[in-house]
PDB file of N, CA, C and O in Angstrom:
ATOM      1  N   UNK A   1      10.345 -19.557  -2.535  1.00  0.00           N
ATOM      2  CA  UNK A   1      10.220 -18.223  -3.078  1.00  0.00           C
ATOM      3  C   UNK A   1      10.353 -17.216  -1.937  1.00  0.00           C
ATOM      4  O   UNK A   1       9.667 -17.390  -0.930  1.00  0.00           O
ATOM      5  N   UNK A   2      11.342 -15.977  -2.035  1.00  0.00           N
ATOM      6  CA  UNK A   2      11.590 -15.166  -1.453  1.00  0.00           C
ATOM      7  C   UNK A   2      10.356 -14.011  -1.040  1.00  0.00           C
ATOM      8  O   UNK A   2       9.660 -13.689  -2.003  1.00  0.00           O
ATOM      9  N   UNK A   3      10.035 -13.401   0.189  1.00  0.00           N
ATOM     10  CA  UNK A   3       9.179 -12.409   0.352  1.00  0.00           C
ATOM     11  C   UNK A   3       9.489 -11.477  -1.002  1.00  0.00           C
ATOM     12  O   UNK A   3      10.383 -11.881  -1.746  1.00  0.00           O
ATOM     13  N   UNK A   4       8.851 -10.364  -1.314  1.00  0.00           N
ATOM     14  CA  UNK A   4       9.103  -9.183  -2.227  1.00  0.00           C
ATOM     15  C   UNK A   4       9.856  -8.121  -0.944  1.00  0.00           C
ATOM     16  O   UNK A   4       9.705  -8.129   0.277  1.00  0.00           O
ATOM     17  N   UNK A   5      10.585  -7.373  -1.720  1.00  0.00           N
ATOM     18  CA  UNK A   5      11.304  -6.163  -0.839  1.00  0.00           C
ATOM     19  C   UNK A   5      10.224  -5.100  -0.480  1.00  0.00           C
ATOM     20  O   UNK A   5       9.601  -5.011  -1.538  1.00  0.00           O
ATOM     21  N   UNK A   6       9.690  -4.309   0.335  1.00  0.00           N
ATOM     22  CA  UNK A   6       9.287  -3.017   0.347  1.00  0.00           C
ATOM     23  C   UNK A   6       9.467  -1.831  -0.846  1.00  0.00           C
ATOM     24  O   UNK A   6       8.757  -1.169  -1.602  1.00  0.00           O
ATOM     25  N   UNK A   7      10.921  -2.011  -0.502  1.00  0.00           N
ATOM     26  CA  UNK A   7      11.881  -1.024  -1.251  1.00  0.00           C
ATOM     27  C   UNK A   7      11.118  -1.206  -3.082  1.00  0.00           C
ATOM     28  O   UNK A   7      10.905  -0.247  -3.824  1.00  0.00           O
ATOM     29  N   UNK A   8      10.887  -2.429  -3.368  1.00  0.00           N
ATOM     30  CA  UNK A   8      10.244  -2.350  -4.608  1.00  0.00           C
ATOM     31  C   UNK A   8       8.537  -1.757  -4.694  1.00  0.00           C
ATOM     32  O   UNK A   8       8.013  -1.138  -5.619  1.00  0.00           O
ATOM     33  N   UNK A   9       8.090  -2.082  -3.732  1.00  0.00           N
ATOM     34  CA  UNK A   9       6.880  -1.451  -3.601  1.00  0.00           C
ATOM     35  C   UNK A   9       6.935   0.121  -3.699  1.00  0.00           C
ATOM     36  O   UNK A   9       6.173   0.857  -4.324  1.00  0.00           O
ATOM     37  N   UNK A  10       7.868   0.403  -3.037  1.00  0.00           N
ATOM     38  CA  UNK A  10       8.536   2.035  -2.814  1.00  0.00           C
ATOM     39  C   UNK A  10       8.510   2.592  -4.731  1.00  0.00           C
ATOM     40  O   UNK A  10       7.831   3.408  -5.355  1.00  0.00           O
ATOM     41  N   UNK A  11       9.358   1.868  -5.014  1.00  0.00           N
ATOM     42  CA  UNK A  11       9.834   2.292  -6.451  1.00  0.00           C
ATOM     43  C   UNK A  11       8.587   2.682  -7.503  1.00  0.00           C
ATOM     44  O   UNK A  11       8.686   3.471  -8.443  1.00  0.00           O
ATOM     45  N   UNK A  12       7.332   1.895  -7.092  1.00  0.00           N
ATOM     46  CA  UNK A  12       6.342   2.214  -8.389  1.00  0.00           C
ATOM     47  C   UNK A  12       5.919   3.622  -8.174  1.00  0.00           C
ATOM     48  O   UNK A  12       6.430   4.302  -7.284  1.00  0.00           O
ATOM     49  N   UNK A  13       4.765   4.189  -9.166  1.00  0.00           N
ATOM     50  CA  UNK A  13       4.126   5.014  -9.317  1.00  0.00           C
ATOM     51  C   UNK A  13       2.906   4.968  -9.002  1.00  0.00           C
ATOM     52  O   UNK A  13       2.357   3.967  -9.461  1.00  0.00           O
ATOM     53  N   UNK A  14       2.206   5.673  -8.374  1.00  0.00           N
ATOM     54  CA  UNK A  14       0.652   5.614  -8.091  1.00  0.00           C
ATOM     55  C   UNK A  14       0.166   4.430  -8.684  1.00  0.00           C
ATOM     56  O   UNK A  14      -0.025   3.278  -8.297  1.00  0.00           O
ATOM     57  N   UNK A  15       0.013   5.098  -9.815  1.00  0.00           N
ATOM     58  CA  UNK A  15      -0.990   4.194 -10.453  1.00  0.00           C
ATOM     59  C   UNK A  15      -0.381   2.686 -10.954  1.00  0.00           C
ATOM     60  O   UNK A  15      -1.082   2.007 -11.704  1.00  0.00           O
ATOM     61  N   UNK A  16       0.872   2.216 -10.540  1.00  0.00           N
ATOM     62  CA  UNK A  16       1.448   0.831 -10.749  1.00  0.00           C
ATOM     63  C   UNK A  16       0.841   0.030  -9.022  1.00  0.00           C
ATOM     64  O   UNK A  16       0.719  -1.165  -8.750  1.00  0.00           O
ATOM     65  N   UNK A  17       0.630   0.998  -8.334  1.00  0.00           N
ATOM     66  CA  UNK A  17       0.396   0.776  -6.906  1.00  0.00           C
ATOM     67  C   UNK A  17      -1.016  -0.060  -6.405  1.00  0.00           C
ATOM     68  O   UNK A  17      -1.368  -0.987  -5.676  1.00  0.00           O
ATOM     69  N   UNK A  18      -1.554   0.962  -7.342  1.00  0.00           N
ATOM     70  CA  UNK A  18      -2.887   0.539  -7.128  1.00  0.00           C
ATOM     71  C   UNK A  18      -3.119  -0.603  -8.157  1.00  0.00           C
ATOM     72  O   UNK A  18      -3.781  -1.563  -7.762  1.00  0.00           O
ATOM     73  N   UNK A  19      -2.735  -0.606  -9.199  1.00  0.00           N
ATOM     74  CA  UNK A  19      -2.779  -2.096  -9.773  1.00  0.00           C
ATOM     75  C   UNK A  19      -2.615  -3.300  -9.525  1.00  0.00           C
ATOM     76  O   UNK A  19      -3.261  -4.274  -9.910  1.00  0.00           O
ATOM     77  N   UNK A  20      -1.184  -3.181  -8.458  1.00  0.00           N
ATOM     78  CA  UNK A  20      -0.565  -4.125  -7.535  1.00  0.00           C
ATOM     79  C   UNK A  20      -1.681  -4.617  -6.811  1.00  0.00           C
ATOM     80  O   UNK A  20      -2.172  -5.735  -6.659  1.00  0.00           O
ATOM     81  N   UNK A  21      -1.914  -3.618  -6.455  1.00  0.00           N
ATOM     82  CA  UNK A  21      -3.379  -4.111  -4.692  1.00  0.00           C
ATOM     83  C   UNK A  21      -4.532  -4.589  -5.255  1.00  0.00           C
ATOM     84  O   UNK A  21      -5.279  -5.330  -4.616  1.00  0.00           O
ATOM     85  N   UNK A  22      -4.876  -4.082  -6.935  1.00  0.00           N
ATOM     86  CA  UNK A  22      -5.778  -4.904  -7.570  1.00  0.00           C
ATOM     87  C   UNK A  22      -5.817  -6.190  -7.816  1.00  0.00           C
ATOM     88  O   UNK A  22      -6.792  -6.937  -7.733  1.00  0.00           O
ATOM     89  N   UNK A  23      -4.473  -6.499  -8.197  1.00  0.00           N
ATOM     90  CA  UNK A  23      -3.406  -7.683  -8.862  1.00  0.00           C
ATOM     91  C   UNK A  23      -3.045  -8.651  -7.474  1.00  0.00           C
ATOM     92  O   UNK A  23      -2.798  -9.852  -7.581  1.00  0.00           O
ATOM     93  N   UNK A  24      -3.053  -8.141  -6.554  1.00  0.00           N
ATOM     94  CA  UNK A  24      -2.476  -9.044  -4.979  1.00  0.00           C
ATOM     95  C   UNK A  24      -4.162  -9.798  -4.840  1.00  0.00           C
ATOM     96  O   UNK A  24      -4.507 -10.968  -5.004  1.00  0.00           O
ATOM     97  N   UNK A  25      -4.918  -8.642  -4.496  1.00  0.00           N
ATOM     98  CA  UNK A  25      -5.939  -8.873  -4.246  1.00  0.00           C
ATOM     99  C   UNK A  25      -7.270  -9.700  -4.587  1.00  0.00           C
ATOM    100  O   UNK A  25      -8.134 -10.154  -3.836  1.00  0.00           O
ATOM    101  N   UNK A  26      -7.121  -9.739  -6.096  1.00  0.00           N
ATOM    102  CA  UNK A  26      -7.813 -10.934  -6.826  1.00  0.00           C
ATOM    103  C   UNK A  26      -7.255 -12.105  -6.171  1.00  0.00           C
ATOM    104  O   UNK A  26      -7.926 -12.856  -5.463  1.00  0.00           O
ATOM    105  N   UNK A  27      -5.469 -12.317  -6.524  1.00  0.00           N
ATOM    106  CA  UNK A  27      -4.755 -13.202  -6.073  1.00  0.00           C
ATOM    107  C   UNK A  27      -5.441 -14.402  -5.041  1.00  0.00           C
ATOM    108  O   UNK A  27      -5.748 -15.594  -5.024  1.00  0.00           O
ATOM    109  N   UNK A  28      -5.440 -13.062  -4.131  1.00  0.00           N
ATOM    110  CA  UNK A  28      -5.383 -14.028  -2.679  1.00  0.00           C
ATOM    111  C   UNK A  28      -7.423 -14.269  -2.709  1.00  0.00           C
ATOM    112  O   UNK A  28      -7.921 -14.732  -1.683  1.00  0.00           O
ATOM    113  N   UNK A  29      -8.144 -14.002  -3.619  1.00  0.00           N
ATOM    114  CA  UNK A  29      -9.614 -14.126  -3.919  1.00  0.00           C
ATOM    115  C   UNK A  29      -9.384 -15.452  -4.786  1.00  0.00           C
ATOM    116  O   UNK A  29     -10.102 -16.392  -4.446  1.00  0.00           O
ATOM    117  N   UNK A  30      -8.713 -15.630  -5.597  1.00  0.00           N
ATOM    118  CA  UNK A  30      -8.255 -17.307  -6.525  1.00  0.00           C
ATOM    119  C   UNK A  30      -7.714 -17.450  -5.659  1.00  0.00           C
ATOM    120  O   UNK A  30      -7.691 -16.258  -5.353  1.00  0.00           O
ATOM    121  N   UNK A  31      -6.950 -18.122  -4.543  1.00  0.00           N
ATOM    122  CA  UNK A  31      -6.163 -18.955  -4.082  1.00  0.00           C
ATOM    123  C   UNK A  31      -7.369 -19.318  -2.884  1.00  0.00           C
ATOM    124  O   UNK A  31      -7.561 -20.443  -2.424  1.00  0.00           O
ATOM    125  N   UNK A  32      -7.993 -18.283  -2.572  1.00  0.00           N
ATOM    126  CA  UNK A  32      -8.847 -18.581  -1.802  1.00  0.00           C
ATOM    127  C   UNK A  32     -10.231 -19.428  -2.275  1.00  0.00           C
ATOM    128  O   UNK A  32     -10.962 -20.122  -1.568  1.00  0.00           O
ATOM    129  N   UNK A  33     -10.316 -19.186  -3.439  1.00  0.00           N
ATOM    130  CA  UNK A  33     -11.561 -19.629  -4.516  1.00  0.00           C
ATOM    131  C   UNK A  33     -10.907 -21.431  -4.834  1.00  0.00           C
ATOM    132  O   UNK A  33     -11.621 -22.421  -4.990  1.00  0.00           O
ATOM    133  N   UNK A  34      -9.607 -21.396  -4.852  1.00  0.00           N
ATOM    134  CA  UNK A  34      -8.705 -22.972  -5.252  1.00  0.00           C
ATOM    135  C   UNK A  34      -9.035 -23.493  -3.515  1.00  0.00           C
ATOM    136  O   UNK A  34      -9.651 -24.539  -3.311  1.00  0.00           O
ATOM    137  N   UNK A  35      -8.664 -22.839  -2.656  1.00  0.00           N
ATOM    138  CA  UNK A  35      -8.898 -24.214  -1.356  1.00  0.00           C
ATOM    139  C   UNK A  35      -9.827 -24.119  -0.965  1.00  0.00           C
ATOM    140  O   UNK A  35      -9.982 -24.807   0.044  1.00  0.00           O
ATOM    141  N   UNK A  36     -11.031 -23.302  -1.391  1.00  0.00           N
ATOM    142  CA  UNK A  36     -12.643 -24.068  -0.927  1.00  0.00           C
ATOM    143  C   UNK A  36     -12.889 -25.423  -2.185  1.00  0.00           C
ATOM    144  O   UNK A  36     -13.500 -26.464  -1.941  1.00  0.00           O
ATOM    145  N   UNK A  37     -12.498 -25.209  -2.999  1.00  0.00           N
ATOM    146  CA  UNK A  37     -12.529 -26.471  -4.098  1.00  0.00           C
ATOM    147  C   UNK A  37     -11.735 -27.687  -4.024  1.00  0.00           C
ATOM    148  O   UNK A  37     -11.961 -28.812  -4.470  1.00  0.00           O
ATOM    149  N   UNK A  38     -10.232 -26.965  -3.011  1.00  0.00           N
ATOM    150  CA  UNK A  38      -9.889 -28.613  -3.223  1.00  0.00           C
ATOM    151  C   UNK A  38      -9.039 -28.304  -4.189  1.00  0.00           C
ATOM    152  O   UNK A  38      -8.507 -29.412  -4.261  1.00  0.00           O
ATOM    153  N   UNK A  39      -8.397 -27.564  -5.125  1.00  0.00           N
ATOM    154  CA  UNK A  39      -7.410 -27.420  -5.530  1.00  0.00           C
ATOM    155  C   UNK A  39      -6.293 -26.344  -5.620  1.00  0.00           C
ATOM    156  O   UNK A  39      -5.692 -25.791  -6.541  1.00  0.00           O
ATOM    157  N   UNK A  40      -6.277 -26.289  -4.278  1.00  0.00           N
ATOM    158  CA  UNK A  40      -4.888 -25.712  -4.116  1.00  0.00           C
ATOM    159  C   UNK A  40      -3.748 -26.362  -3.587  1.00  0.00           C
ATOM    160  O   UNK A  40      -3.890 -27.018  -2.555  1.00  0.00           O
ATOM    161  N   UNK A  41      -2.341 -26.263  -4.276  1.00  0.00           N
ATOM    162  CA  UNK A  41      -1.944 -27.063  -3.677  1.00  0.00           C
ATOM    163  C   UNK A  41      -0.282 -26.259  -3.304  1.00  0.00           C
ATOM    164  O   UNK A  41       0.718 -26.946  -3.097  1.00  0.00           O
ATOM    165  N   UNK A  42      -0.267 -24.958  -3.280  1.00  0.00           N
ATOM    166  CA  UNK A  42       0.792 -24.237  -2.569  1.00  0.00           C
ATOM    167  C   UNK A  42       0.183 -23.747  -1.763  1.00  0.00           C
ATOM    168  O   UNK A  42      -0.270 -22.657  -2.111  1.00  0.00           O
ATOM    169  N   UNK A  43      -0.078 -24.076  -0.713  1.00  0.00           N
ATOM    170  CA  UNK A  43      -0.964 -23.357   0.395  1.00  0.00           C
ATOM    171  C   UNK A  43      -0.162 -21.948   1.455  1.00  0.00           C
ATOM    172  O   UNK A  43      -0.500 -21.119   2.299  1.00  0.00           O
ATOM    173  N   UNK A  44       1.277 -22.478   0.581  1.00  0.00           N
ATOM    174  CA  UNK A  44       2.594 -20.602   1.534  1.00  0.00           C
ATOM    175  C   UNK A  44       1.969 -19.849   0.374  1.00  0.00           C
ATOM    176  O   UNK A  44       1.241 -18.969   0.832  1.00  0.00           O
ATOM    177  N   UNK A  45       1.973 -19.854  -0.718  1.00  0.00           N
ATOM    178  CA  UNK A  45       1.152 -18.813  -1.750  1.00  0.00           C
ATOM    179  C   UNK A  45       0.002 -18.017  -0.902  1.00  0.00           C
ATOM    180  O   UNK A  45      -0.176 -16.987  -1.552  1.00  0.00           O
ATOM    181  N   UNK A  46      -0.660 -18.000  -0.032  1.00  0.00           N
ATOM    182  CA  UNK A  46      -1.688 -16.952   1.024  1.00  0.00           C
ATOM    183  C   UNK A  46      -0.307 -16.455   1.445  1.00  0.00           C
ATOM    184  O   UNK A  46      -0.012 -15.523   0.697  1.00  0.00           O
ATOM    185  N   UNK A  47       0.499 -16.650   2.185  1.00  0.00           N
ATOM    186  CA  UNK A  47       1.293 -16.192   3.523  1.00  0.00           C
ATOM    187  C   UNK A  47       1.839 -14.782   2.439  1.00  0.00           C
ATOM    188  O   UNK A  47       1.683 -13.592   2.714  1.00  0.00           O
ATOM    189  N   UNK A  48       2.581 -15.416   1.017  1.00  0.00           N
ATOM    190  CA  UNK A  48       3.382 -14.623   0.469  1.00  0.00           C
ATOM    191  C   UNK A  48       2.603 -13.442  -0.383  1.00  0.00           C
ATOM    192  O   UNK A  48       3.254 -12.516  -0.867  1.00  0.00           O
ATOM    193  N   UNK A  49       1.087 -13.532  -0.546  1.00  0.00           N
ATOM    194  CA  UNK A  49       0.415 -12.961  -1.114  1.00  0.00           C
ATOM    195  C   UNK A  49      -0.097 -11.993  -0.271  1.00  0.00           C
ATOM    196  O   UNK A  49      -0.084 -10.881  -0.800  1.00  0.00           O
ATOM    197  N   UNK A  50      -0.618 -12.020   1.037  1.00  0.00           N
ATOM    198  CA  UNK A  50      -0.633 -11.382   2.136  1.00  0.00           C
ATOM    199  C   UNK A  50       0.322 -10.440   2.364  1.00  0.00           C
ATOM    200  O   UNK A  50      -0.065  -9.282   2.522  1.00  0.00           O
ATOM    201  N   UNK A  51       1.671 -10.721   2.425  1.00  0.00           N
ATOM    202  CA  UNK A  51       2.295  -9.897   2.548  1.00  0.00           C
ATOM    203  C   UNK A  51       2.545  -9.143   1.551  1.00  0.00           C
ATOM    204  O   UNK A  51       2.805  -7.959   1.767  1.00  0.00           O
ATOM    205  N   UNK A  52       2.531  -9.463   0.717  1.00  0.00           N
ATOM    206  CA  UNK A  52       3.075  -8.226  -0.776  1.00  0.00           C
ATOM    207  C   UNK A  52       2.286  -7.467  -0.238  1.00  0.00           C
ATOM    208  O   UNK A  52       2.811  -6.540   0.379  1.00  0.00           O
ATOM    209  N   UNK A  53       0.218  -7.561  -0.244  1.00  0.00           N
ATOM    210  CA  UNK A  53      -0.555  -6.841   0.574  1.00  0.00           C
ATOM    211  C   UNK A  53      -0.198  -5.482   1.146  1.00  0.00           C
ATOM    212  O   UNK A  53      -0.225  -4.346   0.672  1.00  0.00           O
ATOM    213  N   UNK A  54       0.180  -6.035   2.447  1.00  0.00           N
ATOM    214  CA  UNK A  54       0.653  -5.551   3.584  1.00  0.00           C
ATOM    215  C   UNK A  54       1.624  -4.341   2.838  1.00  0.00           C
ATOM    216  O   UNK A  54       1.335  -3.150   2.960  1.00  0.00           O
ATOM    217  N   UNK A  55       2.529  -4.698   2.237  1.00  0.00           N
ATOM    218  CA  UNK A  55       3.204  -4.024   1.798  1.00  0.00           C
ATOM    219  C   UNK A  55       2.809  -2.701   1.027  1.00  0.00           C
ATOM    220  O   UNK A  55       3.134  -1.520   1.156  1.00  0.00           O
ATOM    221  N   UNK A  56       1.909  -3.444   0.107  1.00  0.00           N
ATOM    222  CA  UNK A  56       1.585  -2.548  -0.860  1.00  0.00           C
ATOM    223  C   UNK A  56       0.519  -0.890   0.066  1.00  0.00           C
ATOM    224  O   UNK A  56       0.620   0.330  -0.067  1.00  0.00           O
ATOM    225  N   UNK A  57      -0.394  -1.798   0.937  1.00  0.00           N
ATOM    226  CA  UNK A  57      -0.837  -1.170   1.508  1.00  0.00           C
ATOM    227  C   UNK A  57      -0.027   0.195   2.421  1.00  0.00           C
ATOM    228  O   UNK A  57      -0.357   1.379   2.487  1.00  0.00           O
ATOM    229  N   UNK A  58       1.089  -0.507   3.029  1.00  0.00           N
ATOM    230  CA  UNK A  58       1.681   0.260   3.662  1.00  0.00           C
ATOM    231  C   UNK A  58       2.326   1.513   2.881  1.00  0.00           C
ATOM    232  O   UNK A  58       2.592   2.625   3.337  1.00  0.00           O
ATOM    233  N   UNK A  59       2.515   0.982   1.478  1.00  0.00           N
ATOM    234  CA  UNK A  59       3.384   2.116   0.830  1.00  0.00           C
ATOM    235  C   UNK A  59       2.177   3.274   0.511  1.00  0.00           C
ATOM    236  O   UNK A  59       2.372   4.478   0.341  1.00  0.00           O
ATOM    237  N   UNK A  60       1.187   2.732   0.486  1.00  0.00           N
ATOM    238  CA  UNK A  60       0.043   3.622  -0.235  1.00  0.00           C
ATOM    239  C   UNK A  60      -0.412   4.327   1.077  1.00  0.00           C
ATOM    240  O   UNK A  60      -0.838   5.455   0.827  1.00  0.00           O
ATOM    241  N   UNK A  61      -0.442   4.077   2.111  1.00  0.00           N
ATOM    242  CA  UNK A  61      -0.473   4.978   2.979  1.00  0.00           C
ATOM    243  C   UNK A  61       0.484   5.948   4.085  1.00  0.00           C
ATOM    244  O   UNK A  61       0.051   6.856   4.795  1.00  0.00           O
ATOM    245  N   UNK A  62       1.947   5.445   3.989  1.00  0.00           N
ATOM    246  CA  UNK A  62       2.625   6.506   3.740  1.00  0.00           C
ATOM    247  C   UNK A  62       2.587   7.971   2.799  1.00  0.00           C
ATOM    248  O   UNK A  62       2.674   9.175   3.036  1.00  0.00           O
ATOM    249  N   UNK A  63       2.428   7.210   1.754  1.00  0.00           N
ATOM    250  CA  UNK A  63       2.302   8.509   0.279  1.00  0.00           C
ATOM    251  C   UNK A  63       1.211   8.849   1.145  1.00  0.00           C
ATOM    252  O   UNK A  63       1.838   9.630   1.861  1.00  0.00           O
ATOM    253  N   UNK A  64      -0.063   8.853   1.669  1.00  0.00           N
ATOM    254  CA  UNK A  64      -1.362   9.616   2.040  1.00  0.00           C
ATOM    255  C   UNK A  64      -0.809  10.216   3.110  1.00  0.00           C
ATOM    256  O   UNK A  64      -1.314  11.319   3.321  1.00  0.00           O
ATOM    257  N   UNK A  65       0.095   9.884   3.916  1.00  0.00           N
ATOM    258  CA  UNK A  65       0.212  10.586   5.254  1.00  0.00           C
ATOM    259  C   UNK A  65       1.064  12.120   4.450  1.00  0.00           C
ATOM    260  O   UNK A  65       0.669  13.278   4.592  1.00  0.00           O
ATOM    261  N   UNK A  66       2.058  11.759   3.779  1.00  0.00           N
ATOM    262  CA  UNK A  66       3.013  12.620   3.617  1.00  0.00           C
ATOM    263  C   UNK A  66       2.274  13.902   2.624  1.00  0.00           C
ATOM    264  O   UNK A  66       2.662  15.070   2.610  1.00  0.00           O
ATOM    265  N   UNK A  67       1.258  13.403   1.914  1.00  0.00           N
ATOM    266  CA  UNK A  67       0.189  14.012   1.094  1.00  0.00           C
ATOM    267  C   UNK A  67      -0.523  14.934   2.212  1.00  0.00           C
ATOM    268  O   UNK A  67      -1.108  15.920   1.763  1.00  0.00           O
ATOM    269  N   UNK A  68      -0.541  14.808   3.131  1.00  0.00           N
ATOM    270  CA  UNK A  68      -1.705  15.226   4.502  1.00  0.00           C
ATOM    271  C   UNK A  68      -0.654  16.282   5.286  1.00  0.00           C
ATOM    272  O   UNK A  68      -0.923  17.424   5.660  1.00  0.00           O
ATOM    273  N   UNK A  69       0.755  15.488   5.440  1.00  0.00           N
ATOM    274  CA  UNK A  69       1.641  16.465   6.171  1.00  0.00           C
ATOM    275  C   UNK A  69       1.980  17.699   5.250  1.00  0.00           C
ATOM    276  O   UNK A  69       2.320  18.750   5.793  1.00  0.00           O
ATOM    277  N   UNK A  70       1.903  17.614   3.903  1.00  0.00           N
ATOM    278  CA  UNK A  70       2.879  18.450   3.262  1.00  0.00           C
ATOM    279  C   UNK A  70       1.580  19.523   2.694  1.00  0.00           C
ATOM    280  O   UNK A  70       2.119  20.566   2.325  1.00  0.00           O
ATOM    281  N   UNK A  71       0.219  19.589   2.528  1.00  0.00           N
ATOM    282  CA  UNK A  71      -1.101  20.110   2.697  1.00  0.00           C
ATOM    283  C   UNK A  71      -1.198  20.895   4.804  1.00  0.00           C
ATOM    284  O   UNK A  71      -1.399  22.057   5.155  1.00  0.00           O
ATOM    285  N   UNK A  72      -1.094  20.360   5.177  1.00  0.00           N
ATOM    286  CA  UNK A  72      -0.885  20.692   6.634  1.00  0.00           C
ATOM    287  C   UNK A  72       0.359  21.850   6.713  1.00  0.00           C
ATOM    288  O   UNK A  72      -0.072  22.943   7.078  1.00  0.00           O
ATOM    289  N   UNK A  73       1.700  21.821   6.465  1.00  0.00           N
ATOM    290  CA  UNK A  73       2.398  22.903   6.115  1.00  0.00           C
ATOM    291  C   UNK A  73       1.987  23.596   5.389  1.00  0.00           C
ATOM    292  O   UNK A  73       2.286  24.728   5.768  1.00  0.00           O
ATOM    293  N   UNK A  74       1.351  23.634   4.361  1.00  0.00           N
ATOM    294  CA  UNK A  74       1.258  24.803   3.474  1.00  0.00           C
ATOM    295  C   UNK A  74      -0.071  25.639   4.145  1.00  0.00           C
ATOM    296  O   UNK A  74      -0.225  26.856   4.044  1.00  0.00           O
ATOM    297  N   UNK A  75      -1.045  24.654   4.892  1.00  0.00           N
ATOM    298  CA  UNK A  75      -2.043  25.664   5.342  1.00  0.00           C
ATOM    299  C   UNK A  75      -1.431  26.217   6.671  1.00  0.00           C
ATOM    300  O   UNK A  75      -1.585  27.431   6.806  1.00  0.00           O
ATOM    301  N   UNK A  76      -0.931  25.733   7.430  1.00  0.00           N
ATOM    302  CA  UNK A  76      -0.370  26.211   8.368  1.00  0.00           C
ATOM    303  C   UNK A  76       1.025  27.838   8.149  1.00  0.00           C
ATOM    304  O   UNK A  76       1.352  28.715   8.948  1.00  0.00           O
ATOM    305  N   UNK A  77       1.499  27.533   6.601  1.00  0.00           N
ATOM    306  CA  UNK A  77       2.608  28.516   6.918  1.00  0.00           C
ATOM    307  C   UNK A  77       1.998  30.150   6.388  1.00  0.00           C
ATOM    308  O   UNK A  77       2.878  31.011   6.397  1.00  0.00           O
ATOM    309  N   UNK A  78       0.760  30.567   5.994  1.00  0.00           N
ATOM    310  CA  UNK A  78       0.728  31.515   6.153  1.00  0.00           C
ATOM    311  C   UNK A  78       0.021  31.829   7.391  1.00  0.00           C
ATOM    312  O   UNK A  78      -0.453  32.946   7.186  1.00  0.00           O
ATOM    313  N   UNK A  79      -0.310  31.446   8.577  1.00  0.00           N
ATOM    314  CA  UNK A  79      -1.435  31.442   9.726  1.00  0.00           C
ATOM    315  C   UNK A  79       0.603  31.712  10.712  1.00  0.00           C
ATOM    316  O   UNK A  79       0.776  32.652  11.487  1.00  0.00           O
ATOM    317  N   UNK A  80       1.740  30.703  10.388  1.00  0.00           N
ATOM    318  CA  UNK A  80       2.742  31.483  11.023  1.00  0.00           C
ATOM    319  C   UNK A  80       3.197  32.896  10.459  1.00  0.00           C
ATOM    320  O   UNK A  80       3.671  33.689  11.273  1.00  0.00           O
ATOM    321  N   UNK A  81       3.096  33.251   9.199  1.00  0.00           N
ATOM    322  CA  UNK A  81       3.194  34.790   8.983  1.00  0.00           C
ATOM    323  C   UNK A  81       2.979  35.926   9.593  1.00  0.00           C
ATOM    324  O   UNK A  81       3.722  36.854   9.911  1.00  0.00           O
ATOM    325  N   UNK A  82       1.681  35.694   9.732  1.00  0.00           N
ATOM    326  CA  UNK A  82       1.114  36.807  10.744  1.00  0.00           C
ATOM    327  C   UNK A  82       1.488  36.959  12.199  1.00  0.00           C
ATOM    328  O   UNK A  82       1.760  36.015  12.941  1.00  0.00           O
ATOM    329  N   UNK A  83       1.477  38.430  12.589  1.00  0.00           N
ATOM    330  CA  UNK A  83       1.821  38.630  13.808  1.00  0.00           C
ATOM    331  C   UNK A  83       0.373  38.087  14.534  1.00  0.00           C
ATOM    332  O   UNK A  83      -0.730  38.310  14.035  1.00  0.00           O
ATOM    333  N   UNK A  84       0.555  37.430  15.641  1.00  0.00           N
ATOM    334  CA  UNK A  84      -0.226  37.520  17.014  1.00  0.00           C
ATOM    335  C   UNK A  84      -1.038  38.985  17.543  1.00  0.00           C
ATOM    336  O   UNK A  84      -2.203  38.944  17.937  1.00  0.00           O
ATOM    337  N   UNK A  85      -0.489  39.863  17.505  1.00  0.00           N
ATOM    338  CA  UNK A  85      -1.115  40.535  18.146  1.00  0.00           C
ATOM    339  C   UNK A  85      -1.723  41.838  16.859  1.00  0.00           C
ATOM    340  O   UNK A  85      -1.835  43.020  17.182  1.00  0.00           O
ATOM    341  N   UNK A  86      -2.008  41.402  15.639  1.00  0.00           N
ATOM    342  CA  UNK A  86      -2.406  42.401  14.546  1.00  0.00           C
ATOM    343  C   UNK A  86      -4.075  41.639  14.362  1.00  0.00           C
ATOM    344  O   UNK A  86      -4.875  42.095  13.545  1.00  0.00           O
TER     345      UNK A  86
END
């Protein structure tokens, strides 16, 4: 089984996002819950679950940075309006 793309992580909507990280996250809580028992028996299922993770995470904090930069311009562009010396 192939990694997942980024680029698909990219594509959802908020709230498909956070479902994902709900949905990864149990995941890798059962797979982890199967090899303290003794029955797991795809043990690359962590590696590939991890990474969706990673992923998902990463997309969700891009969107926060760009949420932070684009709040940061808007408080910043009336403070460039004004003259300096008024």
């Amino acid at each position: 089984m192939a990694f997942p793309k980024i680029s698909e992580a990219r594509e959802l909507s908020d709230e498909e996002l956070q479902e994902q990280i709900i949905a990864t996250k149990k995941q890798l809580f059962d797979l982890r819950f199967q090899k303290a028992t003794r029955q797991l028996e795809t043990t690359h299922q962590f590696k590939h679950e991890r990474h969706r993770l990673a992923q998902l995470l990463t997309v969700e904090r891009e969107r926060a940075i760009a949420v932070e930069a684009a709040q940061n311009d808007d408080s910043n562009a009336p403070a460039l309006e004004q003259d300096p010396g008024e």
